[in-house]
matplotlib code that plots the C-alpha trace (Angstrom):
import matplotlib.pyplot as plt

x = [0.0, 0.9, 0.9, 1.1, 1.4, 1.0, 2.1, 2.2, 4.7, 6.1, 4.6, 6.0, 4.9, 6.3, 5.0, 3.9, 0.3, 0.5, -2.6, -0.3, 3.2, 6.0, 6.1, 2.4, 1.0, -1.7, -1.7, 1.8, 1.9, -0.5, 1.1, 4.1, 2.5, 1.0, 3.6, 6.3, 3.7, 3.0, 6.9, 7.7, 4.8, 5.8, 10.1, 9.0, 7.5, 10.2, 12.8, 13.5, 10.1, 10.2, 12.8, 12.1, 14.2, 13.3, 14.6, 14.6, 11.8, 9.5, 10.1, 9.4, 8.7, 9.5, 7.8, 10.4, 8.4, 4.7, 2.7, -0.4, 0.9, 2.7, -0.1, -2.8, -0.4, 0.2, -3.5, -4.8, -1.8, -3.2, -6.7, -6.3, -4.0, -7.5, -9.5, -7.2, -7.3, -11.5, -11.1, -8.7, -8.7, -7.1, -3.7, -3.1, -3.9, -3.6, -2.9, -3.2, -2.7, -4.7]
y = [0.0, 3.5, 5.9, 9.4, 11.7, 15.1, 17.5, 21.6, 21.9, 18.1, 15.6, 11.6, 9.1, 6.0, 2.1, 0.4, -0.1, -3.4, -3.1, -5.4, -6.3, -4.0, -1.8, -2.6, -1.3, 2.2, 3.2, 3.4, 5.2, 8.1, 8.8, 9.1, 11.3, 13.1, 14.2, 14.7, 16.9, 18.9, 19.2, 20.2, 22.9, 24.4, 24.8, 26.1, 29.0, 29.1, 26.7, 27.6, 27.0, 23.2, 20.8, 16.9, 13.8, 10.4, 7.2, 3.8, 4.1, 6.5, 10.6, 13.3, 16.7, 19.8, 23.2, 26.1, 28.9, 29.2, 31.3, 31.3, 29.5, 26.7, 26.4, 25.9, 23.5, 21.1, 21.6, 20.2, 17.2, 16.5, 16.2, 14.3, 11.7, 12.1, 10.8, 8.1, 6.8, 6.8, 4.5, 2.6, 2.9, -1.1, 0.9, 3.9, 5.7, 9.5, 10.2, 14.1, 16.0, 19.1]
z = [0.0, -0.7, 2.2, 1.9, 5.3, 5.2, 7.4, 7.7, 5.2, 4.8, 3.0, 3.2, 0.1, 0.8, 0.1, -3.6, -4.4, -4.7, -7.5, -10.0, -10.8, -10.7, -14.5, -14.8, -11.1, -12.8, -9.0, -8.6, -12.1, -10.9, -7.7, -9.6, -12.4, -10.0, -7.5, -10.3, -12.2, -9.3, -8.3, -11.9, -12.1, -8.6, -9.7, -12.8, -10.6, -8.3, -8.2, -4.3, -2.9, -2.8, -1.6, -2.6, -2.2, -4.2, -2.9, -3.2, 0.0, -1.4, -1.5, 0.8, -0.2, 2.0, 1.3, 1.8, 0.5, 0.6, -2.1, -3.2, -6.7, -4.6, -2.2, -4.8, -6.5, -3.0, -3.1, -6.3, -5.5, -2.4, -4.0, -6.9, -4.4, -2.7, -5.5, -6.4, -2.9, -3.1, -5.6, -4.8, -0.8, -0.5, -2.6, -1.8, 2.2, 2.9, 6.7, 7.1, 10.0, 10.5]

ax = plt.figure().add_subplot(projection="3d")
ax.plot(x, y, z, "-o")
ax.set_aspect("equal")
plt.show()
């Protein structure tokens, strides 16, 4: 299972889906799509507002800078890894602290 925690300002995605083999696994393919989209779109803005690492464990994502542009960004990331986990809840769980 995928498991994404989010907290103010750090957000954790670790785990595989598990929905079918490694290379073929769609959930595993949207996280991916999804986080790397929104990372792309946010250093395209500014290139100092984000820190991320990628690892063999998963990635972690640290927000340096807020603005409205990179906070509507972590926003639409964090819903559409919302919406993916509504259909797929036995793949992918959010854990968000408020």
């Amino acid at each position: 299972m995928i498991k994404v925690y989010i907290r103010h300002n750090h957000i954790d995605i670790n785990g595989h889906a598990m929905f079918d083999d490694y290379g073929k696994d769609i959930v595993c393919a949207a996280v991916s799509s999804i986080v790397i989209t929104s990372i792309n779109g946010i250093l395209r803005l500014n290139d100092k507002a984000i820190k991320y690492k990628i690892s063999d464990e998963g990635m972690s994502l640290d927000i340096l800078s807020e603005s409205r542009e990179t906070n509507l960004l972590i926003l639409n990331m964090v819903s559409l890894l919302k919406e993916l986990e509504k259909k797929y809840n036995k793949n992918i769980k959010i854990y968000e602290e408020v």
